[in-house]
C-alpha positions as a printed NumPy array, in Angstrom:
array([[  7.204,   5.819, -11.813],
       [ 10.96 ,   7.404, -12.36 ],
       [ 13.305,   6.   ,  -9.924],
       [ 16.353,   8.323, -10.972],
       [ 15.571,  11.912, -11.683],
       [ 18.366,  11.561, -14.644],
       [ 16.529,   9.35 , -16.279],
       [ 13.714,  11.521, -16.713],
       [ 15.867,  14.798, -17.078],
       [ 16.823,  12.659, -20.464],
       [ 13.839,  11.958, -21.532],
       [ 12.371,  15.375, -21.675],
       [ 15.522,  17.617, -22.342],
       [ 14.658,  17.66 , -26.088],
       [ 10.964,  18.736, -25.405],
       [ 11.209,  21.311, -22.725],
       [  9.584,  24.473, -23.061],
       [ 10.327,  27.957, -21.822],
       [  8.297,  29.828, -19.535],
       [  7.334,  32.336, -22.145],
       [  6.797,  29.546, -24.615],
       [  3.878,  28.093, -21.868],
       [  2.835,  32.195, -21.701],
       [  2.599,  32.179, -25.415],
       [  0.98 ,  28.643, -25.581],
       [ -1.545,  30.369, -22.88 ],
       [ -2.   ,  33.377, -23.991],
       [ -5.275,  33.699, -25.239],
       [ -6.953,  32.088, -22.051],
       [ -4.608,  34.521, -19.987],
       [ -6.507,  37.454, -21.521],
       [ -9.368,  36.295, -20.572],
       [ -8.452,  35.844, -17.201],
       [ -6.88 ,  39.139, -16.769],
       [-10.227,  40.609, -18.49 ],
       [-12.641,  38.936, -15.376],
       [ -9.983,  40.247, -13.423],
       [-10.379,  43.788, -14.053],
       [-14.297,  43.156, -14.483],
       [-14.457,  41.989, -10.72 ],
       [-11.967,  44.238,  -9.162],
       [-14.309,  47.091,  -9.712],
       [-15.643,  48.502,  -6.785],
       [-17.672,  51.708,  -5.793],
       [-14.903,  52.895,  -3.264],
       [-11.764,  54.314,  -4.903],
       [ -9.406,  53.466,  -2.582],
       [-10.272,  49.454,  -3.146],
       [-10.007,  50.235,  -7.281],
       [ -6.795,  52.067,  -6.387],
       [ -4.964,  50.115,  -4.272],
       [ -6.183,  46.924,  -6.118],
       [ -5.393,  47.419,  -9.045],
       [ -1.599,  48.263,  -7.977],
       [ -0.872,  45.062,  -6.246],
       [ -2.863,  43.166,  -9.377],
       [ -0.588,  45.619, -11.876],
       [  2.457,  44.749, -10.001],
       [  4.331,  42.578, -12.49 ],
       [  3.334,  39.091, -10.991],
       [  4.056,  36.405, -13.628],
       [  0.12 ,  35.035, -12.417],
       [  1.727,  31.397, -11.766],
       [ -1.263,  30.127, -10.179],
       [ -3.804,  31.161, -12.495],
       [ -1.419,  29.938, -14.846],
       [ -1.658,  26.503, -13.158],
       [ -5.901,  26.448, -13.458],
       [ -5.54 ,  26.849, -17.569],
       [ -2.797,  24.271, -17.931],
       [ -4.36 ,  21.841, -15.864],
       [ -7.872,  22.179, -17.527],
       [ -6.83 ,  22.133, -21.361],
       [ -4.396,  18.986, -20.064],
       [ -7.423,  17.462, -19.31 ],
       [ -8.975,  18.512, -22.808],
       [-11.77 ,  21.418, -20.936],
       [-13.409,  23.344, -23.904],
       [-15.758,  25.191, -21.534],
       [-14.989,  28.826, -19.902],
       [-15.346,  28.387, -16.448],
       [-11.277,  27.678, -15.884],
       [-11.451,  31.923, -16.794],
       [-13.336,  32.707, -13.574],
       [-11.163,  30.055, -11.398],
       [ -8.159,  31.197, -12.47 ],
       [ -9.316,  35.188, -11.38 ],
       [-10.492,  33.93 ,  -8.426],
       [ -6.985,  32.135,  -7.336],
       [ -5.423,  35.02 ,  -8.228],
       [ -7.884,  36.672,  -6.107],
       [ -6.827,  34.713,  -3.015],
       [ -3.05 ,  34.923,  -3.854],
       [ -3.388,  38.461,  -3.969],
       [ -5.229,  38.593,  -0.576],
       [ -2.617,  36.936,   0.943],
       [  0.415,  38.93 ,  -0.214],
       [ -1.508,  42.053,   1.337],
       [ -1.802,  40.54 ,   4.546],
       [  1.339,  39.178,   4.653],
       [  3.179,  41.87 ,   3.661],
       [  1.473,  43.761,   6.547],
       [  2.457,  40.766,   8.968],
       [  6.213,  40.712,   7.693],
       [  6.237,  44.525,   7.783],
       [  7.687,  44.454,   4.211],
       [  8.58 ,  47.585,   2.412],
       [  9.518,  45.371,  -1.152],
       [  7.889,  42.87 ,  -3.479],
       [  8.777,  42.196,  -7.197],
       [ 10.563,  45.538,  -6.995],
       [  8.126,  47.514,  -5.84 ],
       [  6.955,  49.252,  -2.943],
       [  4.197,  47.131,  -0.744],
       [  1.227,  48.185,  -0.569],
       [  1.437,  48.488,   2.771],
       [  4.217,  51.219,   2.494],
       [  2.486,  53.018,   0.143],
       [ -0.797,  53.159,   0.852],
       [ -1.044,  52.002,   5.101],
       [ -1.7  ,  48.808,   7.079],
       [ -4.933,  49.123,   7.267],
       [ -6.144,  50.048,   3.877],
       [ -3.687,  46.693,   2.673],
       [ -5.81 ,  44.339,   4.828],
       [ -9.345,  45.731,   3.848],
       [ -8.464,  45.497,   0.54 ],
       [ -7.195,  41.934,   0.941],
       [-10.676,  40.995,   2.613],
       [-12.335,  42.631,  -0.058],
       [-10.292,  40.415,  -2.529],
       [-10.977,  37.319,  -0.551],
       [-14.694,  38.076,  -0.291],
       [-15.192,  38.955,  -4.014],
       [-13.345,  35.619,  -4.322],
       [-16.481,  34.001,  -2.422],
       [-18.427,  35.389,  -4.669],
       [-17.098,  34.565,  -8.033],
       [-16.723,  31.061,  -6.354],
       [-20.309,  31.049,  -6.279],
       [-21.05 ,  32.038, -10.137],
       [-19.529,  28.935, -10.961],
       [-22.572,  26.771,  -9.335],
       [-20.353,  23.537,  -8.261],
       [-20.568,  22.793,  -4.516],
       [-17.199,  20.809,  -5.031],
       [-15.305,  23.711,  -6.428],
       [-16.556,  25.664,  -3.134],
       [-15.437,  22.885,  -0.782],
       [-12.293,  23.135,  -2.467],
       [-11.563,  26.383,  -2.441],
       [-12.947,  27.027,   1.29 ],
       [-10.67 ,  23.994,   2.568],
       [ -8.009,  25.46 ,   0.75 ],
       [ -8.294,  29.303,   1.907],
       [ -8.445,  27.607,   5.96 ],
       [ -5.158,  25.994,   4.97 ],
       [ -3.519,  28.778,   4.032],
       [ -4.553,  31.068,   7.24 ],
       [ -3.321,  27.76 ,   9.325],
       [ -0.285,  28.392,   7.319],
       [  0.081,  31.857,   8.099],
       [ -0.464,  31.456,  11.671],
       [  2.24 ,  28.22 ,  12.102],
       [  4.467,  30.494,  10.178],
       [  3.737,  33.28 ,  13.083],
       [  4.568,  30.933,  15.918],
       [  7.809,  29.553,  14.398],
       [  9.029,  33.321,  13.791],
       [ 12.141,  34.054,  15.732],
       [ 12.207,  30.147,  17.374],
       [ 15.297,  28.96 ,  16.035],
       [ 14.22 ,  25.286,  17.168],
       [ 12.191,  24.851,  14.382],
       [ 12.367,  21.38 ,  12.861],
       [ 12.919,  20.942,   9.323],
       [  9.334,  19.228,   9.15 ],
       [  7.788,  22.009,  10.783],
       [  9.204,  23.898,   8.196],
       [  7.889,  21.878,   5.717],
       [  4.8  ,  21.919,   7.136],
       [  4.257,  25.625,   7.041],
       [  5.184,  25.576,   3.431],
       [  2.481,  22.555,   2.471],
       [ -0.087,  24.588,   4.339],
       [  0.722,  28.226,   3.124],
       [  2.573,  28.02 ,  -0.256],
       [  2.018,  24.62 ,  -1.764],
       [ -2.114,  24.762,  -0.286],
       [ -3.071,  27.08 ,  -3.588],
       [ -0.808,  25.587,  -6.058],
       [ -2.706,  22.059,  -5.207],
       [ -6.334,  23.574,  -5.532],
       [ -5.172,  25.657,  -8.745],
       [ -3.843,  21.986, -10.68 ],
       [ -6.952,  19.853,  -9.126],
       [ -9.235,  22.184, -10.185],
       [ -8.67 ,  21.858, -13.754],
       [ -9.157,  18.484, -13.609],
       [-12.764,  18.807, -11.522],
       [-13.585,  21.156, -14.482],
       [-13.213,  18.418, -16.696],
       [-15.042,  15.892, -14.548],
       [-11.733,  13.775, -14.329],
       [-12.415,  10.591, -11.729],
       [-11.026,  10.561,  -8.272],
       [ -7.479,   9.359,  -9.547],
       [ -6.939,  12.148, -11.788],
       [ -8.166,  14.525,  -9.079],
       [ -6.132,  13.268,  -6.717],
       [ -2.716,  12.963,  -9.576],
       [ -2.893,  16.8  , -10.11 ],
       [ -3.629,  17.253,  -6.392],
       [  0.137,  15.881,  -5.832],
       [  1.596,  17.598,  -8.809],
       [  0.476,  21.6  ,  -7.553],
       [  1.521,  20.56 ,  -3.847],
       [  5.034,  19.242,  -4.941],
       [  5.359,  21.843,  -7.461],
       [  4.518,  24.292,  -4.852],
       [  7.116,  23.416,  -2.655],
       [  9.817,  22.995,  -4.626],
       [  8.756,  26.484,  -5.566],
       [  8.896,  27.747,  -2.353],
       [ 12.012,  26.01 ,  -1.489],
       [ 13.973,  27.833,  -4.328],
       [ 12.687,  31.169,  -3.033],
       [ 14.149,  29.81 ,   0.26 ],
       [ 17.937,  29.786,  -1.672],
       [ 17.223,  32.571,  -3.867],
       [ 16.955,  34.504,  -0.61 ],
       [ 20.978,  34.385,  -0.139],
       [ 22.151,  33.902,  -3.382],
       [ 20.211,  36.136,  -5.419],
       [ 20.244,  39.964,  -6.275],
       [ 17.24 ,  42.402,  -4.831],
       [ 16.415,  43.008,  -8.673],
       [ 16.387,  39.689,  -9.833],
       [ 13.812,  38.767,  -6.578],
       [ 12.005,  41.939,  -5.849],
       [ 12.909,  42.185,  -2.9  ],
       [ 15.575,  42.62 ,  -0.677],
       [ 18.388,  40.148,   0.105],
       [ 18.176,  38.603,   3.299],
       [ 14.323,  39.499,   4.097],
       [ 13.337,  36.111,   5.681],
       [ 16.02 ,  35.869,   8.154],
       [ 15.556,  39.747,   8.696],
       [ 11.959,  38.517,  10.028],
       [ 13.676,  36.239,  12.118],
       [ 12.146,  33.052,  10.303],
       [ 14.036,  29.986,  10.171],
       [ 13.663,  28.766,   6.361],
       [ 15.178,  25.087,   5.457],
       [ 18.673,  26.662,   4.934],
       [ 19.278,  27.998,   8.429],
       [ 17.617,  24.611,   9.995],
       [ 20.505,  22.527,   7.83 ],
       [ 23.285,  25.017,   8.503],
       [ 22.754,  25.309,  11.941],
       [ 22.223,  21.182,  12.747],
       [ 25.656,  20.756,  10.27 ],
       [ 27.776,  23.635,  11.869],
       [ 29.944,  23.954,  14.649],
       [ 28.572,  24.796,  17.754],
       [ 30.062,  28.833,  17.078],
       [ 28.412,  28.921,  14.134],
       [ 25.235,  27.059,  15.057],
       [ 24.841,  29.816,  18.132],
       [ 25.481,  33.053,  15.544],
       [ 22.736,  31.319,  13.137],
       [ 20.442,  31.428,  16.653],
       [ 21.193,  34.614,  17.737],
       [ 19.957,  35.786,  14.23 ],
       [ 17.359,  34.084,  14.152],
       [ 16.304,  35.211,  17.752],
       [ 16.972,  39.351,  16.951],
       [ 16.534,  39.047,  13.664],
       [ 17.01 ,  42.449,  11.427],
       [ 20.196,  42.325,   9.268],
       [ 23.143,  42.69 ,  11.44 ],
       [ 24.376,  39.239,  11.131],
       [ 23.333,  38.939,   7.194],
       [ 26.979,  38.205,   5.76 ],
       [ 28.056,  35.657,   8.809],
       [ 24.962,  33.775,   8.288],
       [ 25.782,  33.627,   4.121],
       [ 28.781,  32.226,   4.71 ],
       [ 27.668,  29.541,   7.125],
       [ 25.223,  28.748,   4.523],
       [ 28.002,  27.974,   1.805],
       [ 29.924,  26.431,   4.11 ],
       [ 27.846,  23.968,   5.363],
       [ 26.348,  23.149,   2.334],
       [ 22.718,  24.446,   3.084],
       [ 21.878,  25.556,   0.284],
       [ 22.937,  22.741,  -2.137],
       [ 20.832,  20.586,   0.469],
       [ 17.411,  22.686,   0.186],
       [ 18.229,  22.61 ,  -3.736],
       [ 18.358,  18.707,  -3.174],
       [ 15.014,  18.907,  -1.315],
       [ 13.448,  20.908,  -4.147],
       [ 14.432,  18.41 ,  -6.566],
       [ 12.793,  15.846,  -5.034],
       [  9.752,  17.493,  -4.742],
       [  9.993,  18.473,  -8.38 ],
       [ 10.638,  14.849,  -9.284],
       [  7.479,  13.872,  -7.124],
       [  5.023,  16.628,  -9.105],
       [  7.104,  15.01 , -12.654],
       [  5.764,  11.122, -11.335],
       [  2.112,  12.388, -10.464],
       [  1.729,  13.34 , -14.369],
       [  2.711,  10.352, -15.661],
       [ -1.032,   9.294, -16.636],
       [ -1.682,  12.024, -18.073],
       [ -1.975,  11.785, -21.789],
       [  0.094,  13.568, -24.173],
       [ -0.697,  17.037, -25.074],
       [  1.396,  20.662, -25.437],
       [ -0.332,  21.085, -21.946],
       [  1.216,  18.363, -20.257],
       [  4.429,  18.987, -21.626],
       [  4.306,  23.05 , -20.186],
       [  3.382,  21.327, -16.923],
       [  6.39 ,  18.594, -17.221],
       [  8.429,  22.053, -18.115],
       [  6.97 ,  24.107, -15.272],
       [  8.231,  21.636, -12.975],
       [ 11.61 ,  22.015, -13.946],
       [ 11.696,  25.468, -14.302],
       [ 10.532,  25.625, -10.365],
       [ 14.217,  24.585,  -9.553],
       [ 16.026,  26.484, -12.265],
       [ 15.362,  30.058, -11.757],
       [ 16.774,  33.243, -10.584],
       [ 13.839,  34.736,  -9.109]])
């Protein structure tokens, strides 16, 4: 186990691997993903074809599915069921970015209009039922009653998820565990089934399961805790979206919990009148509380730590150019720019 994340930053400085290196080192299974993709998006009503295919088209770096192939050749698969997994997280991903979009009333993602602008509320959470359905179904071509238990337990979490994110929405007394909570059950849920899966593929035993079980939900939320900074230090192109959308929705992410514990009373109340109203009148006060108090450089801290814990959950995992992308990955979750 690493005690000092230092120690292992040295260790694998000289071997890290970009992201496009892991998309080149993937690339092959990738198309095959993207081809059962397009295969089971098909549909006999237009508007699900249409509207599919333009959140699926939408320049998403597919992460998750990403996740299922490294996983699975890390654990030496040969076979080609890790294609249809990967589609079908994808599947559910996709789902869930209609619906929340729809929830969050968003008008922006990876700098493009929603779905839900463009094409209606209602037609974006159809669609995303249709997605999670023909998810069901592809879950059911691969013939494991595991993989379904999996994936079942895992698309619960992520509605639990949704719904504690709903009820902490504009309650500025959100705990930082609470927090964390919502992020284990709605972000970090998928990234967990995506990594164990490979290794169920590969009939790993219980302690391998359970290793790359840890890995996707630390990986996940150090990954969501950097979207969490990137929020207010970022640029609308370099995220997709626009600045300042999370506290817009009046939703207290880890750096408005810090800053508003470690501020002054003043600036603790303007963080919770934000919060409360939400919408982006009090955008550039609540920045500079941030950086003030140190909020950010505190979630960042948080991130690492989770990124150290996915690092220590690979450790028995023998050496391979797939294990290495997913000792890269980790990094790479924490130093990014969108």
């Amino acid at each position: 186990m690493r005690s000092l994340f230092s120690i292992a930053s040295l260790i694998v400085s000289e071997t890290l691997i970009s992201f496009h290196e892991i998309n080149a080192l993937c690339h092959a299974d990738m198309a095959e993903v993207n081809s059962v993709i397009r295969q089971r998006l098909q549909s006999d009503v237009a508007l699900v074809n249409q509207l599919g295919h333009y959140i699926i088209d939408s320049g998403g770096k597919r992460f998750r599915p990403l996740l299922v192939l490294l996983s699975a050749r890390a654990h030496g698969y040969q076979g080609q069921l890790h294609f249809t997994l990967a589609a079908i997280i994808e599947f559910i991903h996709t789902a869930t970015l209609l619906h929340d979009d729809v929830v969050d009333e968003s008008s922006l993602r990876r700098g493009k209009e929603t779905a839900n602008e463009l094409f209606g509320n209602a037609a974006s959470v159809l669609v995303g039922d249709f997605l999670y359905s023909r998810a069901f179904e592809m879950m059911v071509d691969v013939n494991s009653m595991k993989v379904m238990d999996i994936l079942a337990h895992t698309t619960n979490v992520i509605a639990e998820g949704e719904v504690m994110q709903l009820m902490n929405v504009h309650d500025a007394d959100t705990s930082e565990q609470r927090y964390i909570d919502v992020i284990h059950c709605k972000t970090a849920k998928l990234f967990e089934a995506a990594t164990r899966l490979g290794a169920v593929l590969s009939e790993g035993d219980a302690q391998q399961e359970r290793a790359m079980a840890r890995y996707g939900k630390h990986l996940g939320t150090a990954f969501q805790l950097i979207d969490d900074v990137l929020d207010y230090t970022s640029s609308s192109d370099d995220m997709g979206k626009n600045v300042g959308d999370d506290l817009a929705e009046g939703k207290p992410t880890l750096p408005l919990i810090y800053a508003m514990n470690k501020g002054s009373a003043a600036q603790s109340q303007l963080i919770r009148t934000a919060i409360e109203q939400g919408g982006y009148d009090y955008i550039e006060q609540v920045q500079a509380i941030i950086h003030a108090t140190g909020a950010l450089d505190y979630t960042a801290s948080v991130a690492q730590k989770e990124a150290n814990l996915a690092l220590d959950a690979l450790d028995e995992l023998q050496e391979s150019d797939y294990k290495q992308a997913l000792v890269s990955l980790a990094h790479l979750s924490v130093d990014r720019n969108n």
